[in-house]
VMD Tcl script that builds the backbone (N, CA, C; Angstrom):
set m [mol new atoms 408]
animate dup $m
set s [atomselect $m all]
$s set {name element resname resid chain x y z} {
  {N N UNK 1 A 0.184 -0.840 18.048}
  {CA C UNK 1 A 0.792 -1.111 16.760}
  {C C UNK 1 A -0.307 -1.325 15.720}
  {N N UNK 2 A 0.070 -0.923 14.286}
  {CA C UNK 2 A -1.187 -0.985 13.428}
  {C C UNK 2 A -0.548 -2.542 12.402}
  {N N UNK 3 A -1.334 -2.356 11.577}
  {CA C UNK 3 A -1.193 -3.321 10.405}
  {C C UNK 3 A -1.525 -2.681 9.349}
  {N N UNK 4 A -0.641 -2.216 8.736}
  {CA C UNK 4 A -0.357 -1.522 6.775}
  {C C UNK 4 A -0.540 -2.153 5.324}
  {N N UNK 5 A -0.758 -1.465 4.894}
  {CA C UNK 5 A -0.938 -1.831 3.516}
  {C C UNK 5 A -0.051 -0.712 2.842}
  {N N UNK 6 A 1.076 -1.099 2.450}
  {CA C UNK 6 A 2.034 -0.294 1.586}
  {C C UNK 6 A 1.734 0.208 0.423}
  {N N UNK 7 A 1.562 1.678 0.347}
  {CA C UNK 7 A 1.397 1.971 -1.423}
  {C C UNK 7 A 2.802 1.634 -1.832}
  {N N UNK 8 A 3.118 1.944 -3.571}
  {CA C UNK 8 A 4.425 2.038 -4.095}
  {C C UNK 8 A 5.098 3.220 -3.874}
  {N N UNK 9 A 4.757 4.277 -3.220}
  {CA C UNK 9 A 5.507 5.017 -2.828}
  {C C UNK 9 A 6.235 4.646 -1.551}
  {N N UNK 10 A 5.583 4.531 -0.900}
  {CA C UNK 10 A 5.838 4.328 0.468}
  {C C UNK 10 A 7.142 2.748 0.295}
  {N N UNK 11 A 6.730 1.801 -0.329}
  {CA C UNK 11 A 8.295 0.764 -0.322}
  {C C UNK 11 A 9.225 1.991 -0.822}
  {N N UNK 12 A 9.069 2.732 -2.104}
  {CA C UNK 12 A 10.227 3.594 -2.761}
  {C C UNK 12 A 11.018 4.387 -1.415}
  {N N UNK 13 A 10.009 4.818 -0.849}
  {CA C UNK 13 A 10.684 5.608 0.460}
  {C C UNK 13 A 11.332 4.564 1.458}
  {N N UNK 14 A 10.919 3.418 1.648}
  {CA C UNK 14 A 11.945 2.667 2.231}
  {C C UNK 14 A 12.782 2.482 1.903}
  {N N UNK 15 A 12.968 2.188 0.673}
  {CA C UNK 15 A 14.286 1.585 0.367}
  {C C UNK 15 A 15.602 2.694 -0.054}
  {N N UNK 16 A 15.052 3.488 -0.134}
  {CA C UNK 16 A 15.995 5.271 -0.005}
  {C C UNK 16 A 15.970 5.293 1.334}
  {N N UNK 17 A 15.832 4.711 2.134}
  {CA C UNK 17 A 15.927 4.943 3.802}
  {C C UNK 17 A 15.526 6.436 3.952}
  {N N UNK 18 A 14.510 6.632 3.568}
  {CA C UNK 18 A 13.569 7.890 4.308}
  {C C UNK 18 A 13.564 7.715 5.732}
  {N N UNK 19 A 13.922 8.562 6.326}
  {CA C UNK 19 A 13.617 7.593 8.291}
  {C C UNK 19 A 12.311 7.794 8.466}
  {N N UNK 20 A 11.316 8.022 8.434}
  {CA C UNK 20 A 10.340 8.100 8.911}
  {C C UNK 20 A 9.387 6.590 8.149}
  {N N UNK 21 A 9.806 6.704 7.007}
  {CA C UNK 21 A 9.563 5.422 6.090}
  {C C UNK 21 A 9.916 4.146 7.013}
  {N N UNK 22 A 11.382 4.143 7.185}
  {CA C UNK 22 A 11.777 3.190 7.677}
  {C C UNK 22 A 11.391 2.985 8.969}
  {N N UNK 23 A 11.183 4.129 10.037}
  {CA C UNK 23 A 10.749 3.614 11.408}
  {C C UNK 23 A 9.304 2.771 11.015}
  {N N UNK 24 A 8.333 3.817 10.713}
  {CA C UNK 24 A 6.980 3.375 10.209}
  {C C UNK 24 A 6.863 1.404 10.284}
  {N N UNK 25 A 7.728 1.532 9.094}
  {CA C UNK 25 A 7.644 -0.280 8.736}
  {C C UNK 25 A 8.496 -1.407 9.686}
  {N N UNK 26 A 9.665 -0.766 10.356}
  {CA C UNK 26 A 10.080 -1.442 11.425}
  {C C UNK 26 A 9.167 -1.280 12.528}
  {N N UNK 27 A 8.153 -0.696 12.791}
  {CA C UNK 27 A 7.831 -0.463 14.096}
  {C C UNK 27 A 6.154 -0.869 13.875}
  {N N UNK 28 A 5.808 -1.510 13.230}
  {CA C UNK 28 A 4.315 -2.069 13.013}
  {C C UNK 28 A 4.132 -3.481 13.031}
  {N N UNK 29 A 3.425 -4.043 13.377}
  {CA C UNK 29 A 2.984 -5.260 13.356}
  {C C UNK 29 A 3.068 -5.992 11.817}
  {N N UNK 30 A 2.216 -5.088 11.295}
  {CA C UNK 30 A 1.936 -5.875 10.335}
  {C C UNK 30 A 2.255 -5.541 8.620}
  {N N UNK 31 A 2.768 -5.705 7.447}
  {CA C UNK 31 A 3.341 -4.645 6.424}
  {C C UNK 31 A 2.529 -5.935 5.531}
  {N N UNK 32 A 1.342 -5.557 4.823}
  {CA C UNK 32 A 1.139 -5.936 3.898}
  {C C UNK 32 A 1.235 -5.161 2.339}
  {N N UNK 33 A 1.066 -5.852 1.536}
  {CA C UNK 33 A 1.426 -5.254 0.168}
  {C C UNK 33 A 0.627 -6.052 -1.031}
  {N N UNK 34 A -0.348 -4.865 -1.484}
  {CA C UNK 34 A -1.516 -5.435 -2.331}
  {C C UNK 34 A -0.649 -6.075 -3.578}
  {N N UNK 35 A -1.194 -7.064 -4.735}
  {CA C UNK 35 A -1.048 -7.302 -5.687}
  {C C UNK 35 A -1.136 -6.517 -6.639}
  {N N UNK 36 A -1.581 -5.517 -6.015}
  {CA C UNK 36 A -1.846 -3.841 -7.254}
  {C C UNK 36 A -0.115 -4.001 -7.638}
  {N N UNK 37 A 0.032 -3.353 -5.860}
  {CA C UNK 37 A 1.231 -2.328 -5.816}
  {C C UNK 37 A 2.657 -3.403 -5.886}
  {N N UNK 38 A 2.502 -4.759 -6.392}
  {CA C UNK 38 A 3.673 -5.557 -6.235}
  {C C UNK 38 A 3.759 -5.574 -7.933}
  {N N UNK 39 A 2.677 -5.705 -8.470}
  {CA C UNK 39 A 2.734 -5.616 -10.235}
  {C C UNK 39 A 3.277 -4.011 -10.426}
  {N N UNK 40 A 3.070 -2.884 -9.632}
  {CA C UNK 40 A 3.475 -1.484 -9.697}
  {C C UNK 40 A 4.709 -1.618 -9.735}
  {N N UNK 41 A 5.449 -2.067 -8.678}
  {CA C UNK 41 A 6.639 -2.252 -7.903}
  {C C UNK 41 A 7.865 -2.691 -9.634}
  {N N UNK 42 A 7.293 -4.376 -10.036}
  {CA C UNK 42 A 7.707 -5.112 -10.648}
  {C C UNK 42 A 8.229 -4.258 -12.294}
  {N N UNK 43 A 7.335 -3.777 -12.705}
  {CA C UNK 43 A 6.729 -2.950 -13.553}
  {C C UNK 43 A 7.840 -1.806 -13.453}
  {N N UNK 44 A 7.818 -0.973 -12.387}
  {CA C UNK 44 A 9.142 -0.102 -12.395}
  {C C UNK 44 A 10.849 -1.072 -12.252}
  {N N UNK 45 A 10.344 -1.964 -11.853}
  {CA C UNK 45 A 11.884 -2.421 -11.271}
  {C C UNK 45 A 12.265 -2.655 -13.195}
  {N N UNK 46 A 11.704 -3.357 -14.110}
  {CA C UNK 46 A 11.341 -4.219 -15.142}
  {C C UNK 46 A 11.569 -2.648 -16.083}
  {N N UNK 47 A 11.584 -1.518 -16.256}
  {CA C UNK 47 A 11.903 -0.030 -16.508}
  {C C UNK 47 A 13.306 0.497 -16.426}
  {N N UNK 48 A 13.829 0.099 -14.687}
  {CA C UNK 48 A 15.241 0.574 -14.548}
  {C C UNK 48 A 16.373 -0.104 -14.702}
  {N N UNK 49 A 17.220 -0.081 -14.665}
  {CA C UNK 49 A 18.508 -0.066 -14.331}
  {C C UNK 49 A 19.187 -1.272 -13.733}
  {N N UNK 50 A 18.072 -1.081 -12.461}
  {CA C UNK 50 A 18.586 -2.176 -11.571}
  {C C UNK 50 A 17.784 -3.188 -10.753}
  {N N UNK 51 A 17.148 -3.816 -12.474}
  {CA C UNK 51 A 16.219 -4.994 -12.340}
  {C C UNK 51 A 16.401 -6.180 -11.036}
  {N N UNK 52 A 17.220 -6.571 -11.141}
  {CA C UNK 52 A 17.649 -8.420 -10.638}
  {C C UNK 52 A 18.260 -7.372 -9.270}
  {N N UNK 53 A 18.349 -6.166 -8.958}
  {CA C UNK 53 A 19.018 -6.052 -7.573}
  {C C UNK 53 A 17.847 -5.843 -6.720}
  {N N UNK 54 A 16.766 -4.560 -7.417}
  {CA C UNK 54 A 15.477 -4.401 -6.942}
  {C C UNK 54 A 14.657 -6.045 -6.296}
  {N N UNK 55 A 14.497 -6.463 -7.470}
  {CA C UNK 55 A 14.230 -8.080 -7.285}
  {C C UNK 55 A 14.437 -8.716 -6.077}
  {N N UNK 56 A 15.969 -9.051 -6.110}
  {CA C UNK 56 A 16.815 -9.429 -5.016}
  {C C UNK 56 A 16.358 -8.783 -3.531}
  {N N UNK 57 A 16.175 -7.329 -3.948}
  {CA C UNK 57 A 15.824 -6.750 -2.179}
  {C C UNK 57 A 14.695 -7.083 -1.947}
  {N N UNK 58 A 13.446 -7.006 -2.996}
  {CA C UNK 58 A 12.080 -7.195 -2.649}
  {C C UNK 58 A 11.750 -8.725 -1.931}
  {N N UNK 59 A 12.721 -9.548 -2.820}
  {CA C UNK 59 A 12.543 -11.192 -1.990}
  {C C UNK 59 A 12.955 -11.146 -0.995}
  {N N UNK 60 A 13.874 -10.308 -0.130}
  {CA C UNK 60 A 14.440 -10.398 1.033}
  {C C UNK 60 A 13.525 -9.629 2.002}
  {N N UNK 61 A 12.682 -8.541 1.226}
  {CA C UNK 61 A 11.824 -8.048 2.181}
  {C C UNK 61 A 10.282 -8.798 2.431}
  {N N UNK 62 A 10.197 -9.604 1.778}
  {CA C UNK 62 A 9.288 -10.302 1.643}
  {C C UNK 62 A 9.419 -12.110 2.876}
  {N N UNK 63 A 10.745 -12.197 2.801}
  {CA C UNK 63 A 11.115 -13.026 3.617}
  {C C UNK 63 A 10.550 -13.171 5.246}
  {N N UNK 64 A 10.592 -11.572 5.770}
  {CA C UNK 64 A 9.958 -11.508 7.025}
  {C C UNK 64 A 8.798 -11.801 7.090}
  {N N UNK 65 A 8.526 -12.553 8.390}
  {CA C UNK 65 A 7.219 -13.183 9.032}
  {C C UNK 65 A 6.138 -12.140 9.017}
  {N N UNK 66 A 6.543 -10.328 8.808}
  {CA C UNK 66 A 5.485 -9.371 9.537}
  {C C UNK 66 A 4.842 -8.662 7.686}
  {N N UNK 67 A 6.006 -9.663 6.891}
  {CA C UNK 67 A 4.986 -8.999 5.638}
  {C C UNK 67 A 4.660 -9.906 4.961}
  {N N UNK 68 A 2.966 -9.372 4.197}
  {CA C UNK 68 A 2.309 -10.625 3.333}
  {C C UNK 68 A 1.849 -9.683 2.095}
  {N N UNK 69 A 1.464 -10.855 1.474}
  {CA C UNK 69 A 0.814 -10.203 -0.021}
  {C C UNK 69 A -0.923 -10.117 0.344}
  {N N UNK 70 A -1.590 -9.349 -0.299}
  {CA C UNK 70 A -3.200 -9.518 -0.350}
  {C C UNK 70 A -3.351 -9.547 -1.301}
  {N N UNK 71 A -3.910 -10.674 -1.984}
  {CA C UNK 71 A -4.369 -11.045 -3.568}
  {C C UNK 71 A -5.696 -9.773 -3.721}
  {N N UNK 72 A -6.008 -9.926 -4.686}
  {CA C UNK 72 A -7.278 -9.597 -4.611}
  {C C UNK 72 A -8.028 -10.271 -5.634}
  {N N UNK 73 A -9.556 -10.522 -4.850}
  {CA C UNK 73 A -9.958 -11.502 -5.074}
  {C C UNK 73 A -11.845 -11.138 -5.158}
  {N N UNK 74 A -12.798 -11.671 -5.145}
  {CA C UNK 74 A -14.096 -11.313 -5.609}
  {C C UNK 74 A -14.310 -10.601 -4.358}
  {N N UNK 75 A -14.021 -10.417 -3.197}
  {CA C UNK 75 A -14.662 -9.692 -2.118}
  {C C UNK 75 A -13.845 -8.579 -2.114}
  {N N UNK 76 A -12.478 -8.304 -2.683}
  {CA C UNK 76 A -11.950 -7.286 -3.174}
  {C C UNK 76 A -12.556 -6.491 -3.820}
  {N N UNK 77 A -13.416 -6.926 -4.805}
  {CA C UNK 77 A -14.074 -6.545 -6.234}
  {C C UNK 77 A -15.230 -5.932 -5.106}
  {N N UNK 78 A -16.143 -6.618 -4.505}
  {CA C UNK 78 A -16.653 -5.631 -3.645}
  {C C UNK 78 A -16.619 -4.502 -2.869}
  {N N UNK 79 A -15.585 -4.357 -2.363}
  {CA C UNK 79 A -15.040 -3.174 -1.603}
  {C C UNK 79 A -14.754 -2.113 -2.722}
  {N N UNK 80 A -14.258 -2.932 -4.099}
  {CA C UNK 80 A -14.054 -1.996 -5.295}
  {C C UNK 80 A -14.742 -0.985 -5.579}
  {N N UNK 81 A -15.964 -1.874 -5.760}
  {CA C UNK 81 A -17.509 -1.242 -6.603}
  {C C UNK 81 A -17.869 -0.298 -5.626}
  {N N UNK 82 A -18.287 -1.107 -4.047}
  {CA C UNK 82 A -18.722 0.192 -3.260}
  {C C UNK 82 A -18.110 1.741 -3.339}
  {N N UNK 83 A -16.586 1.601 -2.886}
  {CA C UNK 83 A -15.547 2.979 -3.188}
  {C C UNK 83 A -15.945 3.758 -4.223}
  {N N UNK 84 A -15.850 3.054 -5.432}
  {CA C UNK 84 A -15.809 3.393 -6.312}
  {C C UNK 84 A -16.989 4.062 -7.032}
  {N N UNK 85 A -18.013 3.619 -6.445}
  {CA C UNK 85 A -19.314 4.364 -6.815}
  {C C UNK 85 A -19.432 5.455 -5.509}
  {N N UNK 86 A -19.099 5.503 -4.644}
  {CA C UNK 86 A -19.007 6.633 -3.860}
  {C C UNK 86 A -18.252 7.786 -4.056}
  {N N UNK 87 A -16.881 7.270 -4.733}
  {CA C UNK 87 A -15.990 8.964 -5.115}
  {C C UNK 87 A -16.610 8.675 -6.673}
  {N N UNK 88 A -17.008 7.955 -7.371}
  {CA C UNK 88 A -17.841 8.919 -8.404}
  {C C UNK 88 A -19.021 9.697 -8.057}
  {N N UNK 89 A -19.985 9.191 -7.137}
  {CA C UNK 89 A -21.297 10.561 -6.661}
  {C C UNK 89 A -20.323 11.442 -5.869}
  {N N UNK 90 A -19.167 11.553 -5.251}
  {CA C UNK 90 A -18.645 13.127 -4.713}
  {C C UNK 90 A -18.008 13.467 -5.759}
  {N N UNK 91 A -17.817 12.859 -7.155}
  {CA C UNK 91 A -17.353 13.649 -7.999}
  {C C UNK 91 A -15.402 13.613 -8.167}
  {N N UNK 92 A -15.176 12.853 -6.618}
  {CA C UNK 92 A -13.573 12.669 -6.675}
  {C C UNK 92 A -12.987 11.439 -7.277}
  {N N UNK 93 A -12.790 10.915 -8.113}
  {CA C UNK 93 A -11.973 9.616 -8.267}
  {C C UNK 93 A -10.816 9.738 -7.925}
  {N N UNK 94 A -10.366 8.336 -8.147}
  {CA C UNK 94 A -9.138 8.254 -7.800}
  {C C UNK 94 A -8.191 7.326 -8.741}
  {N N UNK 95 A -6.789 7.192 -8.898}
  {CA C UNK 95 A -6.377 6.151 -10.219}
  {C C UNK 95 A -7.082 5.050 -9.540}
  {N N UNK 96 A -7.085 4.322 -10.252}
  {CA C UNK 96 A -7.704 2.575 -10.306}
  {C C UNK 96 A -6.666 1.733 -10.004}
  {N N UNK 97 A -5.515 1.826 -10.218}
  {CA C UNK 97 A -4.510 1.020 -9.090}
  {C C UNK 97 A -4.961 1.389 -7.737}
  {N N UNK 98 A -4.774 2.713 -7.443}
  {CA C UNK 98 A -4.775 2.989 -6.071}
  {C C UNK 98 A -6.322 2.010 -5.578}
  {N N UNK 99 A -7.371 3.228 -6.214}
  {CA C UNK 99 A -9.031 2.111 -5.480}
  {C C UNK 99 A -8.602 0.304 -5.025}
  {N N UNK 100 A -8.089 -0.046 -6.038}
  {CA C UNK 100 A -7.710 -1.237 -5.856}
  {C C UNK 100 A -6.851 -1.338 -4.656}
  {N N UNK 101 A -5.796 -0.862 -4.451}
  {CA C UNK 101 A -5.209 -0.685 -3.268}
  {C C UNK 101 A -6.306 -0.078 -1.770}
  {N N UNK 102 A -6.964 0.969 -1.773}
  {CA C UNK 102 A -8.209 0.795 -0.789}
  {C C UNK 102 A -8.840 0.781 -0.649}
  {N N UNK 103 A -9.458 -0.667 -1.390}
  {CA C UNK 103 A -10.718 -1.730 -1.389}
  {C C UNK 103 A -9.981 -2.888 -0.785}
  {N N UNK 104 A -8.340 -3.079 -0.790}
  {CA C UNK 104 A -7.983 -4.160 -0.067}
  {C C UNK 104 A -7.496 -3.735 0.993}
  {N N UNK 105 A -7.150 -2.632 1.583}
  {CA C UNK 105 A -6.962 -1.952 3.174}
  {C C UNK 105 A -8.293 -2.447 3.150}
  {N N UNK 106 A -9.076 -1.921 3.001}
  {CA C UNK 106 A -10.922 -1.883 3.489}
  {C C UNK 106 A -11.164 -3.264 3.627}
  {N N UNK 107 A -10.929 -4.109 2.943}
  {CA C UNK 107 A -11.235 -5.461 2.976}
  {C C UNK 107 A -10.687 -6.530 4.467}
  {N N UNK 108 A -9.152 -6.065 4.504}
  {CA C UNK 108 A -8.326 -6.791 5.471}
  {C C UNK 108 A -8.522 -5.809 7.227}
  {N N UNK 109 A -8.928 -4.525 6.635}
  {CA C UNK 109 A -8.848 -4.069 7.797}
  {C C UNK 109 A -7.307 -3.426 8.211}
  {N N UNK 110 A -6.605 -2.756 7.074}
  {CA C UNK 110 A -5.516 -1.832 7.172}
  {C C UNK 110 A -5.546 -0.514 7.007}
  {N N UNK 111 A -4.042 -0.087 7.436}
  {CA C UNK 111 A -4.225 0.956 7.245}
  {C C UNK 111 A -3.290 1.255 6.193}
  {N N UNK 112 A -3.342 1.860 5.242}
  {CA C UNK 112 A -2.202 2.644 4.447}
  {C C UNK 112 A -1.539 3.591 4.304}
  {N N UNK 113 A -0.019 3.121 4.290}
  {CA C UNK 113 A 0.784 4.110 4.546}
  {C C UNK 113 A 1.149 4.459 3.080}
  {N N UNK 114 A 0.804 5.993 2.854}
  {CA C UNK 114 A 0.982 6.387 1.345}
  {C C UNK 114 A 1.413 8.060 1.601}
  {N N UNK 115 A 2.012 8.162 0.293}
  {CA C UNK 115 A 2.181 9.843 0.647}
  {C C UNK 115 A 1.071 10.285 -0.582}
  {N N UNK 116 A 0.422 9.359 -0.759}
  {CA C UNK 116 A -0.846 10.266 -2.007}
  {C C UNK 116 A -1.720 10.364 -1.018}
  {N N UNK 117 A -2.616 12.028 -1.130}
  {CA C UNK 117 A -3.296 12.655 -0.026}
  {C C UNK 117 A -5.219 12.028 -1.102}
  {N N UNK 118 A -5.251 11.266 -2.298}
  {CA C UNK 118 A -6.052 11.019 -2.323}
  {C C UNK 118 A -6.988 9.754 -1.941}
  {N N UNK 119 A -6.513 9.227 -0.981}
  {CA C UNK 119 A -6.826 8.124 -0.393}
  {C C UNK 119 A -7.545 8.751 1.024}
  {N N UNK 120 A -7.679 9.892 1.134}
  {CA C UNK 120 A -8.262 10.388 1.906}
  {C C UNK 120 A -9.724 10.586 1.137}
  {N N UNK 121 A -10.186 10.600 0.666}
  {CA C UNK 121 A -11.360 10.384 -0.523}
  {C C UNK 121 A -12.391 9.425 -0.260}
  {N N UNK 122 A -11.499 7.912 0.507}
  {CA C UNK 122 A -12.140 7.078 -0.024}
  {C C UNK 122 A -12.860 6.631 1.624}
  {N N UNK 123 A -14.124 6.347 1.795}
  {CA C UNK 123 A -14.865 6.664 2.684}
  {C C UNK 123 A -14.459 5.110 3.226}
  {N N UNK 124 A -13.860 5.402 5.040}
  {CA C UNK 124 A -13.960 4.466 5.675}
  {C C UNK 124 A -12.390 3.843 5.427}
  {N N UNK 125 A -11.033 4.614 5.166}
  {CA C UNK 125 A -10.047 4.079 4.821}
  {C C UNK 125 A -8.884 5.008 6.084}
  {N N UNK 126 A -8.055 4.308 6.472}
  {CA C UNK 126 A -7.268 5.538 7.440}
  {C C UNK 126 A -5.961 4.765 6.763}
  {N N UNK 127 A -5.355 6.538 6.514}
  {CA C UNK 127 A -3.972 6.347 5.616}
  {C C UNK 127 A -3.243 7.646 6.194}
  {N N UNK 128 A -2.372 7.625 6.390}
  {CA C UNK 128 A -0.893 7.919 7.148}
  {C C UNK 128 A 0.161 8.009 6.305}
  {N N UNK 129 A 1.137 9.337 6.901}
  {CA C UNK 129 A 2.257 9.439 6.075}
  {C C UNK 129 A 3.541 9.575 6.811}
  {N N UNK 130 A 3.473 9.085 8.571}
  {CA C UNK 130 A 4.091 9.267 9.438}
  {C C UNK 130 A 4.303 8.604 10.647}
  {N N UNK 131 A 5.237 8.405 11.569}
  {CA C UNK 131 A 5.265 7.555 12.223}
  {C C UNK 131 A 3.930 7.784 13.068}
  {N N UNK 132 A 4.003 9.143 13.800}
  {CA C UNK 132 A 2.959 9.248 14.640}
  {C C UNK 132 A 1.538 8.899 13.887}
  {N N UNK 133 A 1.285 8.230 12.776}
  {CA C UNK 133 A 0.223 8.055 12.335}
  {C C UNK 133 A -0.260 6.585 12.803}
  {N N UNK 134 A 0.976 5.784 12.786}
  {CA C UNK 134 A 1.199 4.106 12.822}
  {C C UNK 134 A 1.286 3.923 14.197}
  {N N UNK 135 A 2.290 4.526 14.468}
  {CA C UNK 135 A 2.564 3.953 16.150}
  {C C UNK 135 A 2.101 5.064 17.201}
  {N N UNK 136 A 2.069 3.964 17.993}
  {CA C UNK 136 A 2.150 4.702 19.510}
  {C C UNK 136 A 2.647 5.532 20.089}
}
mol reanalyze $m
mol bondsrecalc $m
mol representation Tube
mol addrep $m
């Protein structure tokens, strides 16, 4: 079993019950979720429709023992700078939410489950878009 770091795609696909989404996060140890991607999350919910229900589900998914938040914090900021000066000498960046998102996989030691293929970029990060990526 692994331990995740959720992009905002990847909750969006849960909560549309994607099955592969949903096995993924039922079937892992561990579902963390950066402070990037919870201000991402908030930010769209705070856009649609269906503010206070989004809300409502996110506190309930948050309730379980197998998911946490990762602040980020000055040793974050490290993992930042390193990444980040590395896909600028290959010339690839990446958005700056995301880096932020894996500088804190990199930090905690996750993996991220994302369907953006540019997190493959970032040197020393393993990110998955499938069950067979997570589990056993």
């Amino acid at each position: 079993m692994k331990r995740i770091l959720l992009d905002t795609n990847a909750y969006a696909a849960f909560k549309t019950g994607d099955q592969d989404a949903v096995e993924i996060i039922r079937g892992v140890e561990t579902v963390g979720i950066s402070t990037i991607v919870l201000g991402e999350l908030l930010g769209g919910f705070s856009a649609g429709q269906r503010e206070a229900e989004n809300r409502r589900q996110l506190t309930i998914f948050f309730e379980s023992p197998r998911v946490s938040v990762f602040a980020v914090d000055e040793t974050t900021a490290e993992f930042y700078a390193h990444a980040y000066i590395s896909l600028r000498r290959k010339g690839k960046p990446i958005p700056t939410n995301d880096l932020w998102v894996a500088a804190t996989a990199l930090q905690h030691g996750l993996a991220i489950f994302s369907y953006d293929k540019h997190f493959l970029e970032v040197e020393g990060v393993i990110v998955g878009r499938r069950p067979e990526d997570f589990l056993p």
